[in-house]
mmCIF file of the N, C-alpha and C atoms, coordinates in Angstrom:
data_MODEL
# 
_entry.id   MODEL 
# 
loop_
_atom_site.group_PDB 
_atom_site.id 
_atom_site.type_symbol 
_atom_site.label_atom_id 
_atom_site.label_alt_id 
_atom_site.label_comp_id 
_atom_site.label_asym_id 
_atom_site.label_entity_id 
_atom_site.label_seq_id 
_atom_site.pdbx_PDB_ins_code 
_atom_site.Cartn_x 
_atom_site.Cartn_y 
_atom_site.Cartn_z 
_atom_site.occupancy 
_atom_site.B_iso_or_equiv 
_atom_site.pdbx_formal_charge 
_atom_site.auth_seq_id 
_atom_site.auth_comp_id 
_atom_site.auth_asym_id 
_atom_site.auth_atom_id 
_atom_site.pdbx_PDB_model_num 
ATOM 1   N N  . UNK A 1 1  ? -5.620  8.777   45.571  1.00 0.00 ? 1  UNK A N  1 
ATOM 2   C CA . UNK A 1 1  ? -5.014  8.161   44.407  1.00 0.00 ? 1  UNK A CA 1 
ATOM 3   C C  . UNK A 1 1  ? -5.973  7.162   43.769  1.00 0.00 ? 1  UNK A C  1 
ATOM 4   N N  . UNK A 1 2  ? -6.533  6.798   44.505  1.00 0.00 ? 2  UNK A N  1 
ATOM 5   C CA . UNK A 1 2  ? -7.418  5.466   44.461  1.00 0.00 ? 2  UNK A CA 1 
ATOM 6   C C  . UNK A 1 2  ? -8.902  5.912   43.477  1.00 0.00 ? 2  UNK A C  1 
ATOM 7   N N  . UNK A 1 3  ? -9.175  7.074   43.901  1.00 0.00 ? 3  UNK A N  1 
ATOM 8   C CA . UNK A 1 3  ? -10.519 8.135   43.454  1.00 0.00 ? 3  UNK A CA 1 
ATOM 9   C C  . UNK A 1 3  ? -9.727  8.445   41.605  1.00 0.00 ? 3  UNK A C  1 
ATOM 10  N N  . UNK A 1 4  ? -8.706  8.981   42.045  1.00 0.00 ? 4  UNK A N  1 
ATOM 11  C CA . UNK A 1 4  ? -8.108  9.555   40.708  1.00 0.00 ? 4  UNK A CA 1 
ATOM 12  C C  . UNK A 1 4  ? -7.873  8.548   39.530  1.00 0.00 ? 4  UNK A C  1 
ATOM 13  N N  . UNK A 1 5  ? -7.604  7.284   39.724  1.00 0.00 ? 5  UNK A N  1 
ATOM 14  C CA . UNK A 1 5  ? -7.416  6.265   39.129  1.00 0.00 ? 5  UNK A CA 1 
ATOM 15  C C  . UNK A 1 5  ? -8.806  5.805   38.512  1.00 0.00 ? 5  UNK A C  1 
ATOM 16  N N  . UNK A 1 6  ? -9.906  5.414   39.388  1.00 0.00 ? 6  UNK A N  1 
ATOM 17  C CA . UNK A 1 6  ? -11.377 5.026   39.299  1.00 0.00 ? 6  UNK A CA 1 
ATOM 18  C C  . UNK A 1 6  ? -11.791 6.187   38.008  1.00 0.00 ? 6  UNK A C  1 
ATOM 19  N N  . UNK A 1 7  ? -11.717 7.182   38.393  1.00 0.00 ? 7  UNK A N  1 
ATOM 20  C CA . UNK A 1 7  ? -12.354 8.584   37.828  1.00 0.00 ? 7  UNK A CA 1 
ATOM 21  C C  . UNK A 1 7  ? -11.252 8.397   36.066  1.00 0.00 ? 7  UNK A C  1 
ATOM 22  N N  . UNK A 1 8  ? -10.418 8.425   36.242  1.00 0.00 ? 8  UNK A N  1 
ATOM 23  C CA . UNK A 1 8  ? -9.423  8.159   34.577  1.00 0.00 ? 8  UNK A CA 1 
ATOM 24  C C  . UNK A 1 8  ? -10.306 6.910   34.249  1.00 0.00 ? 8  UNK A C  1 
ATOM 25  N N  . UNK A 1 9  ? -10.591 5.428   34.367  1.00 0.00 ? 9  UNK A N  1 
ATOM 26  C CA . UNK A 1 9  ? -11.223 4.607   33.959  1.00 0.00 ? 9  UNK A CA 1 
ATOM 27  C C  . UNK A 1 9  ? -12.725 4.658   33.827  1.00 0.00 ? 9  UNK A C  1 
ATOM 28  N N  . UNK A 1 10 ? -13.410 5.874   34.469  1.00 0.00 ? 10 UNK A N  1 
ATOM 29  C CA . UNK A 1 10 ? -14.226 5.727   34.222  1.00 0.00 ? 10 UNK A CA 1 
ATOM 30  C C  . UNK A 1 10 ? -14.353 6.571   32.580  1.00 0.00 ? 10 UNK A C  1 
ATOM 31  N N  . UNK A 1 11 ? -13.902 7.738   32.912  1.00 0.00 ? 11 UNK A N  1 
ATOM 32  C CA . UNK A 1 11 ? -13.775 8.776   31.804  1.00 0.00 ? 11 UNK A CA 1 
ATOM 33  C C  . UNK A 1 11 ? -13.810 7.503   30.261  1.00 0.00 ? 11 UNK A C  1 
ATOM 34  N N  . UNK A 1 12 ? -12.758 6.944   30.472  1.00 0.00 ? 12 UNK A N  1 
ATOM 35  C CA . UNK A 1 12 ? -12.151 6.097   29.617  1.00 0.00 ? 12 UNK A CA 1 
ATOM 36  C C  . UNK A 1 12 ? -13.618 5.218   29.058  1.00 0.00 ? 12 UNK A C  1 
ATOM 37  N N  . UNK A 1 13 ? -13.939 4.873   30.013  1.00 0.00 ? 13 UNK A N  1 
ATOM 38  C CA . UNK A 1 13 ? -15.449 3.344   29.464  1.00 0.00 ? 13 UNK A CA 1 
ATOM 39  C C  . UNK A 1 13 ? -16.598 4.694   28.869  1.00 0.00 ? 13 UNK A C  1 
ATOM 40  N N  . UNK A 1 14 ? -16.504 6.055   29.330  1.00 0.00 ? 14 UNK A N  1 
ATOM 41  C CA . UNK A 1 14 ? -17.588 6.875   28.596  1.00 0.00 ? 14 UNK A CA 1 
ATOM 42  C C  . UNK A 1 14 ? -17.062 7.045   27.537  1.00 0.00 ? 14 UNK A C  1 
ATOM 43  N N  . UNK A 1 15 ? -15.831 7.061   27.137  1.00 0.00 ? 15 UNK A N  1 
ATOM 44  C CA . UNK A 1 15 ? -15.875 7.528   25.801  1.00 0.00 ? 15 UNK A CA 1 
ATOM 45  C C  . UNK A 1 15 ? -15.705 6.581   24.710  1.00 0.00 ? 15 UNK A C  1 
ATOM 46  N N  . UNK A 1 16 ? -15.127 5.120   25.361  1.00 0.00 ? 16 UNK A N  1 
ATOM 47  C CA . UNK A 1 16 ? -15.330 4.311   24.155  1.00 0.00 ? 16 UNK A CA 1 
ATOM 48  C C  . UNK A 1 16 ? -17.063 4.154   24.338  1.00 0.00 ? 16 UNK A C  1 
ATOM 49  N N  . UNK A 1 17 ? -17.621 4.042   24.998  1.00 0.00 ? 17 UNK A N  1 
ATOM 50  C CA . UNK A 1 17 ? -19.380 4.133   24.772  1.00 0.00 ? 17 UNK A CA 1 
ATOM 51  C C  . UNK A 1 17 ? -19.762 5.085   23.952  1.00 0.00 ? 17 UNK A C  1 
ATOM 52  N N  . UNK A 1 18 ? -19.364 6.422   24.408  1.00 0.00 ? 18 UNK A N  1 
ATOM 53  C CA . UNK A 1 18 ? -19.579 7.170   23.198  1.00 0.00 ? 18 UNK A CA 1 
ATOM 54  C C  . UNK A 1 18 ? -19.175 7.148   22.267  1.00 0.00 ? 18 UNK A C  1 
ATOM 55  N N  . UNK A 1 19 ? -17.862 6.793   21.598  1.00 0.00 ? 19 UNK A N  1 
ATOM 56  C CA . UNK A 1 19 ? -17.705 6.364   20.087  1.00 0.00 ? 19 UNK A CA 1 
ATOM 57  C C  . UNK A 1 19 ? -18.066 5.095   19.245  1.00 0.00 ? 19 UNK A C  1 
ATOM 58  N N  . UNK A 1 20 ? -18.892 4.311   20.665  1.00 0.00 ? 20 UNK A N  1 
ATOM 59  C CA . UNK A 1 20 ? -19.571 2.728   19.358  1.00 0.00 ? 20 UNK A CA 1 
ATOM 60  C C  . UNK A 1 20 ? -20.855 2.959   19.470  1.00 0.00 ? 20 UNK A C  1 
ATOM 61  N N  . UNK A 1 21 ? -21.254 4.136   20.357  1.00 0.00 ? 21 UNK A N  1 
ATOM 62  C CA . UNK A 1 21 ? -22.881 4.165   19.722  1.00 0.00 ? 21 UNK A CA 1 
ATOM 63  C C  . UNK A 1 21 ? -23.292 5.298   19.481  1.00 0.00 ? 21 UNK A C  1 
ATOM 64  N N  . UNK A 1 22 ? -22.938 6.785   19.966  1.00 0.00 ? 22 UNK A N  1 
ATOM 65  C CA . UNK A 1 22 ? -23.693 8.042   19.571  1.00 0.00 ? 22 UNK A CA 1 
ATOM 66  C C  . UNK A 1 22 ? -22.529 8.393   18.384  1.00 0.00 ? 22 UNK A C  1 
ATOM 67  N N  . UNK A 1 23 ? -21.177 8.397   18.022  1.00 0.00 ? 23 UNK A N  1 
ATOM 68  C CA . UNK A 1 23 ? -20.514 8.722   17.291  1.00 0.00 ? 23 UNK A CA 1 
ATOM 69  C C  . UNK A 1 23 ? -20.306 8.194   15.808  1.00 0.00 ? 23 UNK A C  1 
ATOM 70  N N  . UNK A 1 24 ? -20.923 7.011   15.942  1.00 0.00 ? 24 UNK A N  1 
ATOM 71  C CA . UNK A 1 24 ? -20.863 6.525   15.074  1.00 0.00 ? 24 UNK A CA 1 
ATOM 72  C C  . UNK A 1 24 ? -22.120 6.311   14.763  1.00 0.00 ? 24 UNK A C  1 
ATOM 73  N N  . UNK A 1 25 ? -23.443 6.537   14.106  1.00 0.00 ? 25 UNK A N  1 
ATOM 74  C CA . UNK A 1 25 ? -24.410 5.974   14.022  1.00 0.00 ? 25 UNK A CA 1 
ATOM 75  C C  . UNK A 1 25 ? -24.485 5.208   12.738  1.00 0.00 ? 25 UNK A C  1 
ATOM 76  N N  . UNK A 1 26 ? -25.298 4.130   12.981  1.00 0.00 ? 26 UNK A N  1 
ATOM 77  C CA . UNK A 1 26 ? -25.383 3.258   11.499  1.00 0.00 ? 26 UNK A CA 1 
ATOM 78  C C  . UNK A 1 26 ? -26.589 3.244   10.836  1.00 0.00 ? 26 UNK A C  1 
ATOM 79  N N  . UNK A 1 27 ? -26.149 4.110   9.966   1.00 0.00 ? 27 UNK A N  1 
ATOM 80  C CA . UNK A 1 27 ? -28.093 4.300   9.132   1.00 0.00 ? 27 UNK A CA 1 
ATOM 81  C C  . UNK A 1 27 ? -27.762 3.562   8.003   1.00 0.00 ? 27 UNK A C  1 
ATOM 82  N N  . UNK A 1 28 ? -27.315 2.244   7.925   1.00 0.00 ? 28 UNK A N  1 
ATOM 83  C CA . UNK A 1 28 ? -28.003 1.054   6.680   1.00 0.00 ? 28 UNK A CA 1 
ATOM 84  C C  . UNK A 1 28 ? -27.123 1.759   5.653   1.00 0.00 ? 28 UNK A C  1 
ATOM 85  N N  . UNK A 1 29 ? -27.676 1.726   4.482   1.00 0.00 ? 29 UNK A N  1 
ATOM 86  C CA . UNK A 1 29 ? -26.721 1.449   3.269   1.00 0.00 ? 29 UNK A CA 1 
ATOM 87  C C  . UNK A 1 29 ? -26.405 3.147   3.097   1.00 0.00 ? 29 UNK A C  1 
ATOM 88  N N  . UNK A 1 30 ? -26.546 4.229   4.271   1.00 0.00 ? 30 UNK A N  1 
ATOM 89  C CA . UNK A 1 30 ? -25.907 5.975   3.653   1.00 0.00 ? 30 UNK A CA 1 
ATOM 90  C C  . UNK A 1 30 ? -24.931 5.633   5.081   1.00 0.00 ? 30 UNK A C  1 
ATOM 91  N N  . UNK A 1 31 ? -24.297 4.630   5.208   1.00 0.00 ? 31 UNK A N  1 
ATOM 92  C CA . UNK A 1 31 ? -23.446 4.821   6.204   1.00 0.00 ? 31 UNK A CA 1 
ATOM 93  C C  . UNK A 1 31 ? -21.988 5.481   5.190   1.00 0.00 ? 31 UNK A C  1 
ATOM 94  N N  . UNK A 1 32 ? -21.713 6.601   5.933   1.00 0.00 ? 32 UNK A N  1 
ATOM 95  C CA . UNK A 1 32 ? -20.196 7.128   5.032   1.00 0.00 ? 32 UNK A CA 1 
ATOM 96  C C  . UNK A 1 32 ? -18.897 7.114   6.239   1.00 0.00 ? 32 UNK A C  1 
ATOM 97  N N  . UNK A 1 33 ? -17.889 6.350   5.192   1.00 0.00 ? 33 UNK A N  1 
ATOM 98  C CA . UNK A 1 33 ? -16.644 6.364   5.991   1.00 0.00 ? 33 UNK A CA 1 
ATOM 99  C C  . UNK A 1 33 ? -15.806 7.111   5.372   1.00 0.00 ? 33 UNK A C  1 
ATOM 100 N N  . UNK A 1 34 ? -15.069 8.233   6.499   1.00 0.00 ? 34 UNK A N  1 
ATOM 101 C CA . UNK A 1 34 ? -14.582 8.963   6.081   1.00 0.00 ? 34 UNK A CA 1 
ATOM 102 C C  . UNK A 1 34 ? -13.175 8.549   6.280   1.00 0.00 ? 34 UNK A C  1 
ATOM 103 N N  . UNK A 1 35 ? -12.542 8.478   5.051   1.00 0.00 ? 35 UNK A N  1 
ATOM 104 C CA . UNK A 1 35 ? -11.113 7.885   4.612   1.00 0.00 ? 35 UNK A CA 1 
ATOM 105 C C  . UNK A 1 35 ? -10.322 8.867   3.880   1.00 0.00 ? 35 UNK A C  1 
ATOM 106 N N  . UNK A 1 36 ? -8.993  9.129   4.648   1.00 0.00 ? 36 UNK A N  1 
ATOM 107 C CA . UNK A 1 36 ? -8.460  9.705   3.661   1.00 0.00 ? 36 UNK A CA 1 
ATOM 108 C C  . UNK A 1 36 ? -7.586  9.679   2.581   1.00 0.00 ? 36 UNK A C  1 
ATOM 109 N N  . UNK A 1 37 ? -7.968  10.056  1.426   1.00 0.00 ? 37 UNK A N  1 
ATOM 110 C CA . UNK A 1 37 ? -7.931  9.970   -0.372  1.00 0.00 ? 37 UNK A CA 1 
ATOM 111 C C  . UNK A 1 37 ? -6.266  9.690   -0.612  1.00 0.00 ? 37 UNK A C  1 
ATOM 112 N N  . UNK A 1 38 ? -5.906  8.533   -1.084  1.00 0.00 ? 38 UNK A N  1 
ATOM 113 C CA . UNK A 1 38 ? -4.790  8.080   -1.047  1.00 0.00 ? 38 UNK A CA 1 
ATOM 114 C C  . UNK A 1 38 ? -4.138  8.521   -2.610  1.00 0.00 ? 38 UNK A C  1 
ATOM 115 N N  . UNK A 1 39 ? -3.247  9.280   -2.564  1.00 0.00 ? 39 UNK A N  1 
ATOM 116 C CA . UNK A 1 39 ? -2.275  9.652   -3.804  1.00 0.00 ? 39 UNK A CA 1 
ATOM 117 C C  . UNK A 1 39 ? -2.476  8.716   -5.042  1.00 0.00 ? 39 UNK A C  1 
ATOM 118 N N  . UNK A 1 40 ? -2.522  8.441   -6.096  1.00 0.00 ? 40 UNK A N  1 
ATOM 119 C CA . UNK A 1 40 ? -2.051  7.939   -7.269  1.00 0.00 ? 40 UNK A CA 1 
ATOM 120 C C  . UNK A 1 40 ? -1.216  7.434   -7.684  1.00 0.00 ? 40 UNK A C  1 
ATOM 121 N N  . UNK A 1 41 ? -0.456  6.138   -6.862  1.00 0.00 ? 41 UNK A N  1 
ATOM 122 C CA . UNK A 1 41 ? 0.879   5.727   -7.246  1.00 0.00 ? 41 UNK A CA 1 
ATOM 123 C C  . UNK A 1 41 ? 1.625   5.842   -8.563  1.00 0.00 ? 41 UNK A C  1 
ATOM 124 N N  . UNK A 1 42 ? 2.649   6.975   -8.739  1.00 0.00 ? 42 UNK A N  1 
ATOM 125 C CA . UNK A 1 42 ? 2.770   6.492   -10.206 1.00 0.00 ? 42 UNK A CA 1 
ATOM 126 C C  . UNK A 1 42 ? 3.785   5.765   -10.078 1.00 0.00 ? 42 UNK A C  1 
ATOM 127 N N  . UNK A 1 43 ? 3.924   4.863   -11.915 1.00 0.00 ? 43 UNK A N  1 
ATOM 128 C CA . UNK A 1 43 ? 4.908   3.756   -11.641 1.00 0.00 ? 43 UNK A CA 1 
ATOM 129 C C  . UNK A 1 43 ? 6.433   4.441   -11.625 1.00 0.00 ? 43 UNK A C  1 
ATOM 130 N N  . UNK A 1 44 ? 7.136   3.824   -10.833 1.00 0.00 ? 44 UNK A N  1 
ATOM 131 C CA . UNK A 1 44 ? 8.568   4.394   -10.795 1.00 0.00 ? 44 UNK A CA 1 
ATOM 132 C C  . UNK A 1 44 ? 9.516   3.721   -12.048 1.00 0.00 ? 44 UNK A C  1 
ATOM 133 N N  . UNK A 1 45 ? 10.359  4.308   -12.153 1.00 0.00 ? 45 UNK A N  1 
ATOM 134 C CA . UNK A 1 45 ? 11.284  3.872   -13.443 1.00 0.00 ? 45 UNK A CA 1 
ATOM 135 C C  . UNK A 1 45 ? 11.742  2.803   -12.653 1.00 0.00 ? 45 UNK A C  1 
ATOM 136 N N  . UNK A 1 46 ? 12.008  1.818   -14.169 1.00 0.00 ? 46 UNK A N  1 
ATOM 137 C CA . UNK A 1 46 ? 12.679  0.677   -14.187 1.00 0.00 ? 46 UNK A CA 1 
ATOM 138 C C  . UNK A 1 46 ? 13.753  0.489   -14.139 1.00 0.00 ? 46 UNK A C  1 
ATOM 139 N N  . UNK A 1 47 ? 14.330  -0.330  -13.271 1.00 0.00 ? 47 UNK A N  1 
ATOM 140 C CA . UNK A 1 47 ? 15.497  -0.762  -13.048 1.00 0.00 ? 47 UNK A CA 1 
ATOM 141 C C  . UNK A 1 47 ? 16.289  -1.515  -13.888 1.00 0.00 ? 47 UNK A C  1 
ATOM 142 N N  . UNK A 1 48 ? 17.376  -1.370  -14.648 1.00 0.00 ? 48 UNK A N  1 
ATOM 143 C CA . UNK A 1 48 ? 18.166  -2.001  -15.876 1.00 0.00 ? 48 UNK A CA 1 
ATOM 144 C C  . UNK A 1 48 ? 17.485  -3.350  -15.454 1.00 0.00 ? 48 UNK A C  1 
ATOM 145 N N  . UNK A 1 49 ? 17.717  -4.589  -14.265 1.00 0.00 ? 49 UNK A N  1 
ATOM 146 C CA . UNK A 1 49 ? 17.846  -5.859  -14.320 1.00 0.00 ? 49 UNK A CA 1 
ATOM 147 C C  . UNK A 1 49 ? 16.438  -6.323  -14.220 1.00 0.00 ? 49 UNK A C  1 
ATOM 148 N N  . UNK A 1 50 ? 15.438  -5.008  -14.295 1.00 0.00 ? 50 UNK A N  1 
ATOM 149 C CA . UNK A 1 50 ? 14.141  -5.493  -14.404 1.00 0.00 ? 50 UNK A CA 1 
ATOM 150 C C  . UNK A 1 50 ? 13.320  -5.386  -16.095 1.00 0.00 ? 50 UNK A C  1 
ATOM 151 N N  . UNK A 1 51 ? 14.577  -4.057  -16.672 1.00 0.00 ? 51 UNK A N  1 
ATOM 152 C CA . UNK A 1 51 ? 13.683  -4.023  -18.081 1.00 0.00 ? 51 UNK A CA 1 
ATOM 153 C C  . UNK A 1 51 ? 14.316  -5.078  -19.548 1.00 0.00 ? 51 UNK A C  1 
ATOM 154 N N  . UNK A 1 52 ? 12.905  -5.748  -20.195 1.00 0.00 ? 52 UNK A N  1 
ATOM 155 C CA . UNK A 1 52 ? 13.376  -7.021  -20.972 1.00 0.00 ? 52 UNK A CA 1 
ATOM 156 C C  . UNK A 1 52 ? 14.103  -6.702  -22.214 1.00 0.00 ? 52 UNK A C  1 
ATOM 157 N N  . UNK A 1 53 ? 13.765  -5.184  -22.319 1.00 0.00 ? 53 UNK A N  1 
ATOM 158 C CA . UNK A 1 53 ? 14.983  -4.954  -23.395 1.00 0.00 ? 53 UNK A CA 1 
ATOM 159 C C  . UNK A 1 53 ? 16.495  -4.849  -23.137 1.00 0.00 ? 53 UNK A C  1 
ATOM 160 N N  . UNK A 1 54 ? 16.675  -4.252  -22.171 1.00 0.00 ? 54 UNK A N  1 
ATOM 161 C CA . UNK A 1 54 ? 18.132  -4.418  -21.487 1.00 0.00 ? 54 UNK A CA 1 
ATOM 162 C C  . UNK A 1 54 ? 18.675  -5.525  -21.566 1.00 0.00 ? 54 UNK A C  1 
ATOM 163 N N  . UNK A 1 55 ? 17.881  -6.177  -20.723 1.00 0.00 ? 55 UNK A N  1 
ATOM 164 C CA . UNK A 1 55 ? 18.246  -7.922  -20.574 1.00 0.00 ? 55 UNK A CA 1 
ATOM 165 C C  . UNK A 1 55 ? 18.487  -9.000  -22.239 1.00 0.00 ? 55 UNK A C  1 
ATOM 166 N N  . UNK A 1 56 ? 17.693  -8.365  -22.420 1.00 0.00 ? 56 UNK A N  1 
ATOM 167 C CA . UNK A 1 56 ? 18.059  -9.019  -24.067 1.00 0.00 ? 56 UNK A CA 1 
ATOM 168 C C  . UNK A 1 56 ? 19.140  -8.152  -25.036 1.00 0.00 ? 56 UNK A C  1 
ATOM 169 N N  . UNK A 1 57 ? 19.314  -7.340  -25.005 1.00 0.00 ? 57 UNK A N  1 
ATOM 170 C CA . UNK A 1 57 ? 20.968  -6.362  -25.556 1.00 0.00 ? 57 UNK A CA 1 
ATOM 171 C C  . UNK A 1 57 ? 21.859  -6.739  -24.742 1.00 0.00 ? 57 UNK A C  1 
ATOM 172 N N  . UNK A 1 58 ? 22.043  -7.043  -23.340 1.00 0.00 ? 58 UNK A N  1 
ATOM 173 C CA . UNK A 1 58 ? 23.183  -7.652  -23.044 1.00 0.00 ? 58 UNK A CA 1 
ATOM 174 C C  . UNK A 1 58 ? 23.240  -9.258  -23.574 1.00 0.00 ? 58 UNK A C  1 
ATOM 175 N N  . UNK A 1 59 ? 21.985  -10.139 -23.611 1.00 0.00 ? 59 UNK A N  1 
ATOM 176 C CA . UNK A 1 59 ? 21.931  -10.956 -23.736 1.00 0.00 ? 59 UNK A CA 1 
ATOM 177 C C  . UNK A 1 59 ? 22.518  -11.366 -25.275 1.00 0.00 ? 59 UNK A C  1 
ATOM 178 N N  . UNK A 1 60 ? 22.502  -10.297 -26.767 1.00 0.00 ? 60 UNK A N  1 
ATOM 179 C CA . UNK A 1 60 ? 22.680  -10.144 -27.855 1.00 0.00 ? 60 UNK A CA 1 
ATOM 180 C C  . UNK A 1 60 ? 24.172  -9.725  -27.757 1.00 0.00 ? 60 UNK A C  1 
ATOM 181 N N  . UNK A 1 61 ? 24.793  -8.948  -27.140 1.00 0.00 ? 61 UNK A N  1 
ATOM 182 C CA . UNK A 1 61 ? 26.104  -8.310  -26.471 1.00 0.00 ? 61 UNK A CA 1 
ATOM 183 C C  . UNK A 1 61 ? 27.230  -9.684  -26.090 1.00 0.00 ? 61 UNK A C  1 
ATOM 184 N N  . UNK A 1 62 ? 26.464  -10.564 -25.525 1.00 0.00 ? 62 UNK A N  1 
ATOM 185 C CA . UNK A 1 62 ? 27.329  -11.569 -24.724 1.00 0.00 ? 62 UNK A CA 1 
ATOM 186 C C  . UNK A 1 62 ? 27.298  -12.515 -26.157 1.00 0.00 ? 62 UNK A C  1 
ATOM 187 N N  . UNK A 1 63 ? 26.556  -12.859 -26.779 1.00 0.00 ? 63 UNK A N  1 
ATOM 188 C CA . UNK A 1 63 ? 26.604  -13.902 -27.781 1.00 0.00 ? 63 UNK A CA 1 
ATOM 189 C C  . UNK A 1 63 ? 25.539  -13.497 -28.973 1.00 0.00 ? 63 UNK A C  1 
ATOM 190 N N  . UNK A 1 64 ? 27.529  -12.492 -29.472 1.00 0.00 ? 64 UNK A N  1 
ATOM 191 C CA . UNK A 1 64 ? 26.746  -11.908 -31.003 1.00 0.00 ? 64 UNK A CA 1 
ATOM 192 C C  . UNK A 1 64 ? 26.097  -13.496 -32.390 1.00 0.00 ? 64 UNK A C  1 
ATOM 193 N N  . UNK A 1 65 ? 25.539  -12.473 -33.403 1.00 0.00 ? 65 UNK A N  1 
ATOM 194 C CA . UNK A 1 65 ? 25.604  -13.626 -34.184 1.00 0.00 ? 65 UNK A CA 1 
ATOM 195 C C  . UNK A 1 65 ? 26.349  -14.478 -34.911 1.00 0.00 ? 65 UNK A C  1 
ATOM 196 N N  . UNK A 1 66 ? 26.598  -15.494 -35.432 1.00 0.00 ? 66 UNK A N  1 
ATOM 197 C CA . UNK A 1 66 ? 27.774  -15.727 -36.308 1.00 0.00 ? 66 UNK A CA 1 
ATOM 198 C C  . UNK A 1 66 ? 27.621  -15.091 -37.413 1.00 0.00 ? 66 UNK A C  1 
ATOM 199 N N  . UNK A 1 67 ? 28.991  -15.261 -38.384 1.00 0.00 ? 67 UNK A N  1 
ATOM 200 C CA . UNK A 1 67 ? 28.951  -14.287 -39.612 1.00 0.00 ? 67 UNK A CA 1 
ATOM 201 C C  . UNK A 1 67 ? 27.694  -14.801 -40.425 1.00 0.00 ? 67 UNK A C  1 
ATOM 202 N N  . UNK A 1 68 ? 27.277  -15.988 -40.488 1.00 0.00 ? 68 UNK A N  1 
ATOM 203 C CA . UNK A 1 68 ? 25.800  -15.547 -41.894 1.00 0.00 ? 68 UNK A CA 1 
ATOM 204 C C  . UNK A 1 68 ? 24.384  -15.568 -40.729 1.00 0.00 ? 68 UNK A C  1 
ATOM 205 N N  . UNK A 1 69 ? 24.745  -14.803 -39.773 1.00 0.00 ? 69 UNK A N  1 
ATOM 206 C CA . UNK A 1 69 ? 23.257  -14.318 -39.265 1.00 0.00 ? 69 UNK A CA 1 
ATOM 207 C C  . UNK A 1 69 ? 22.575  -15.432 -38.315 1.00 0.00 ? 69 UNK A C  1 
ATOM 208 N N  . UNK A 1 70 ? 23.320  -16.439 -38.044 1.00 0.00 ? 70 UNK A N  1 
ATOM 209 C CA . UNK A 1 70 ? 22.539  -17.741 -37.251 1.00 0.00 ? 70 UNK A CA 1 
ATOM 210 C C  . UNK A 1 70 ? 22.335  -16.990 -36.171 1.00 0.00 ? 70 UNK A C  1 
ATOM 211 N N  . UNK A 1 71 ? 21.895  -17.223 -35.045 1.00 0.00 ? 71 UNK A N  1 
ATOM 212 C CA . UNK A 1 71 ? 22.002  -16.637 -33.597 1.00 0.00 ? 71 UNK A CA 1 
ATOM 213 C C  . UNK A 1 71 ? 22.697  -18.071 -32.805 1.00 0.00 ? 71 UNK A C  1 
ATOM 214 N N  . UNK A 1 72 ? 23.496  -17.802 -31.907 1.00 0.00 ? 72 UNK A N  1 
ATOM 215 C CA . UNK A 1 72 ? 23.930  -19.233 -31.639 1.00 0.00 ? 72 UNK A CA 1 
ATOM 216 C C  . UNK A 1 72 ? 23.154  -20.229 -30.634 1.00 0.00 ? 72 UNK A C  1 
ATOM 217 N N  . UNK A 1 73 ? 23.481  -21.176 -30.823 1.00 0.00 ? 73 UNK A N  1 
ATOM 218 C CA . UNK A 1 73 ? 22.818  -22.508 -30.236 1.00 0.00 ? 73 UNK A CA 1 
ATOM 219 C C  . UNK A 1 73 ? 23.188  -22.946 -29.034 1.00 0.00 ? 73 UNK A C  1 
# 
């Protein structure tokens, strides 16, 4: 058990060795990271209590004008 355990940890320290120095090599400024290409968020529709025209037609809705056109005070 003792062998089998040693032997998994060792496996383990070779391969992070092998991925910070033969897997990865760093050649200066052509180093390429390979990332993968993230979608194009598009914007999602607006929510009534977020769009300023809404908000201002209820706002015109709640306190029409008086009859010669004032807006009220």
């Amino acid at each position: 058990m003792l062998y089998l355990l040693a032997a998994i940890g060792a496996v383990c320290v070779v391969v992070l060795l092998w991925r910070a120095f033969v897997a990865n090599p760093d050649t200066g400024s052509e180093r390429r990271v390979s990332r993968p290409v993230r979608p194009v968020r598009r914007p999602g529709p607006v929510a009534p209590d977020d769009d300023p025209e809404f908000l201002r037609s209820l706002n015109e809705r709640k306190n029409p004008p008086d009859a010669d056109g004032k807006p009220p005070a």
